[in-house]
N, C-alpha and C positions, 0 to 999 in steps of 0.2 A: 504494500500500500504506500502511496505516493504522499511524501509530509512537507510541510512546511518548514525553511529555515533561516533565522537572523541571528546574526553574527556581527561581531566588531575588531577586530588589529589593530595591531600597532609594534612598530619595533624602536627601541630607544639603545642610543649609544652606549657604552661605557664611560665612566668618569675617568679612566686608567687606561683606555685604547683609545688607538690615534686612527680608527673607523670603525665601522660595524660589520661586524662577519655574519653577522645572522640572514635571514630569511625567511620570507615567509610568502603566501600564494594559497589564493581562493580561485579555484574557478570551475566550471562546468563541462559536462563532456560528450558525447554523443555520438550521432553517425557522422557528423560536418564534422567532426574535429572538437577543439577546445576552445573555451574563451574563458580570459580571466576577468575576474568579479571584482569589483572595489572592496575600498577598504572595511566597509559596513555594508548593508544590506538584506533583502531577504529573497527567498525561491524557493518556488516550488521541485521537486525532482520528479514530477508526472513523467515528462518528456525527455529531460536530460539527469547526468547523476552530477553533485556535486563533489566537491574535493576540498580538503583543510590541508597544509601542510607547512610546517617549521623545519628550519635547518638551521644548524650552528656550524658557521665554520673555522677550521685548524688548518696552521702553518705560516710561514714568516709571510711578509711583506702583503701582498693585497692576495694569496693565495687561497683563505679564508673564506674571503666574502666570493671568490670565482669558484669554488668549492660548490660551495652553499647554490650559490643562484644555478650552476649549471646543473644541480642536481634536481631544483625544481623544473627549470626551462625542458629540461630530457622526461622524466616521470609527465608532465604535463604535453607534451609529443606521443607517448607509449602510449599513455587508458586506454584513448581513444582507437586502439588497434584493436581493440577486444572486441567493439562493438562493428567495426570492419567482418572482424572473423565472424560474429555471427552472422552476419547480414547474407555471408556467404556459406552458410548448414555450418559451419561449423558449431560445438558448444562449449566455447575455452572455458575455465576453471579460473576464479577470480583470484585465487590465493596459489595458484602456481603461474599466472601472469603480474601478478606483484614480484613474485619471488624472481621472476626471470628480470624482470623490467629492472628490479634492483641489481642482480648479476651484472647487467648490459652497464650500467652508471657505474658501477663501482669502478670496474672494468675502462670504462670511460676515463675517471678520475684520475685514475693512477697511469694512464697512458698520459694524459693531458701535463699530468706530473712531472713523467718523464721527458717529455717535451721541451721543459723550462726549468734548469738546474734551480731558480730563484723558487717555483713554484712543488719542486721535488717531495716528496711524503706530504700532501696537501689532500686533508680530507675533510667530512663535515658526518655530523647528526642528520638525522629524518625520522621525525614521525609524521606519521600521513591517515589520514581519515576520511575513506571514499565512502559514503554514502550513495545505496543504490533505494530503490525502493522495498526492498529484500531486507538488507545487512549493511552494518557498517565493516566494511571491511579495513582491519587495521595493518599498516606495515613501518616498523619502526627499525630502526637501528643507533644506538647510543644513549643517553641521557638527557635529547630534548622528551619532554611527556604529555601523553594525552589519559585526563581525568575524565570521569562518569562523576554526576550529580544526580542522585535518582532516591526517590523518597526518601528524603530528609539524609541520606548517608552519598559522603565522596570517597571513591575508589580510582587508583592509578589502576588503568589498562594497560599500561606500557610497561616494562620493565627497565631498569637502569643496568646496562653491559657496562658494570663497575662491578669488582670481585667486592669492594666498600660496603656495597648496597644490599648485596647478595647476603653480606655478614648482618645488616639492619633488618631484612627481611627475614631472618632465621633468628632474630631476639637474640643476637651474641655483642651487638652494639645499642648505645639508646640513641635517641634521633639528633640530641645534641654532641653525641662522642660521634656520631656519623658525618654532619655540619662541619665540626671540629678535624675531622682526619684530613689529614696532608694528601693523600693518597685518593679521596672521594672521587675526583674528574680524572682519572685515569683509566681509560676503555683500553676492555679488549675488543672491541667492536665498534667500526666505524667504518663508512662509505670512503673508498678510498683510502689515504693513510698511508699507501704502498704494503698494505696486507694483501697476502694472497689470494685467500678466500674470504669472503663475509656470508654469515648467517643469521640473516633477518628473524625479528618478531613476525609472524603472518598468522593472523585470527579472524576469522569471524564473527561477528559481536551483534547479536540483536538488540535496535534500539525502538523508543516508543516515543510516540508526546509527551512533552511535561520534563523528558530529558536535559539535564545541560552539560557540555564538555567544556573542558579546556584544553588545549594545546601550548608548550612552551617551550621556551629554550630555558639553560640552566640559569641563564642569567636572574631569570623570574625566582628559581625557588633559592637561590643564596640570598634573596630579602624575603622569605616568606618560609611559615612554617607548614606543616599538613592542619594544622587546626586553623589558619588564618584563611586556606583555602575552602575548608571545611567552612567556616562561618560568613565569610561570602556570600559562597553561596544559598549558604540556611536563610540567611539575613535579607536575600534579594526576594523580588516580588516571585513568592512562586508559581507553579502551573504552568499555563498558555500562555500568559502575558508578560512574563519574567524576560526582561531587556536584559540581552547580554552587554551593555556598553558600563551599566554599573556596577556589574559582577569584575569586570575587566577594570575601570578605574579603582574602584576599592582596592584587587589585586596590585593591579600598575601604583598605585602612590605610596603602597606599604612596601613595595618590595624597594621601589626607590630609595623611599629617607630609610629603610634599614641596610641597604647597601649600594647598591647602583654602579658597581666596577665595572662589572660583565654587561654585554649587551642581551639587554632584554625584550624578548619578543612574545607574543602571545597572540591568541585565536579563541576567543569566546564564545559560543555558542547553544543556540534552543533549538528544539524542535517544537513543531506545534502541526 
């Protein structure tokens, strides 16, 4: 069944970097191909599917932010094949054409890498949130994260490819000695990078009205805690009518005055 959705972004510099590696990209997708959506918004997926997606990107000089965008600019090329393939009997599989479309970038990345000694081991984060009329389908890789807000309780769907997180997730660390480790933003997985192989998050997620997400870079959760995302969201108007622009500024100005080195990006979103 076909839903309604508004949404709001925004990505902000670092106080401590001299530009922003992040990324971010809303658009729709189809039999024509893709178009990207503004910065706010809303739409229906009757006709077309939409798509959320953050990237953070790694490596010296302006490598980062070419990371990051080329990895939306490529994923935002590929969906749109899928719906090719059926048009023509085929019946691809939405979570083994994420998993390949991600192969193809990585792949990409670290050729593009190799290309520019300046730009060499140059990778980035993605998570990504295709909404069909179906499933949200999710495909992540790294420590940008996409949350669920769904009766009264917030849930990360993403997982953090940090051995760190892995230790916080298994009750061997507490959330503030996790904060605290040196070691936190240290992936073994990442798009590009000059790793060999990557192996993405790829799920299937049923979602409903009344739903809210987030999507971020890390920059968002080193000023915010899991309770402050948590009460956000509790605190914003809920149901059908719940504006994701105040659930987003709430987040955006606390995570700021509590830290704001890191570029921070974010993707707010309802269904209805």
């Amino acid at each position: 069944m076909a839903a309604n959705f508004h949404w709001y972004s925004s990505s902000t510099s670092g106080t401590k970097k001299p530009e922003n590696d992040d990324s971010w990209v809303v658009f729709s997708a189809g039999m024509e191909g893709s178009e990207n959506l503004p910065q706010a918004g809303d739409f229906n997926n009757r006709d077309k599917d939409i798509i959320f997606a953050v990237s953070d990107g790694m490596g010296g000089g302006n490598a980062g932010y070419l990371a990051s965008s080329l990895i939306l600019e490529t994923i935002s090329n590929i969906i749109p094949k899928t719906f090719k393939a059926a048009a023509q009997g085929f019946h691809p599989d939405y979570l083994e054409q994420l998993e390949l479309a991600i192969e193809n970038i990585h792949a990409a990345i670290n050729a593009a890498g190799e290309k520019n000694t300046a730009h060499k081991g140059m990778g980035a984060t993605l998570t990504l949130a295709w909404f069909t009329p179906e499933n949200l389908y999710l495909a992540h890789i790294g420590d940008s994260r996409l949350y669920l807000h769904r009766d009264g309780k917030t849930q990360q769907l993403s997982e953090d490819h940090s051995f760190i997180w892995k230790k916080l997730q298994r009750g061997e660390i507490s959330e503030y000695q996790y904060r605290s480790h040196p070691r936190k933003a240290v992936l073994y997985q990442v798009v590009g990078g000059g790793h060999r192989n990557v192996k993405p998050q790829i799920a299937a997620i049923p979602y409903q009205a009344g739903d809210q997400f987030m999507l971020c870079s890390d920059g968002i959760i080193d000023g915010v805690w899991e309770k402050h995302i948590h009460s956000a969201h509790t605190e914003s108007q809920q149901g059908l009518n719940s504006d994701p622009k105040d659930v987003h500024q709430t987040i955006l100005t606390r995570a700021l005055e509590n830290d704001g080195t890191d570029d921070s990006t974010m993707i707010t979103l309802t269904v209805s």
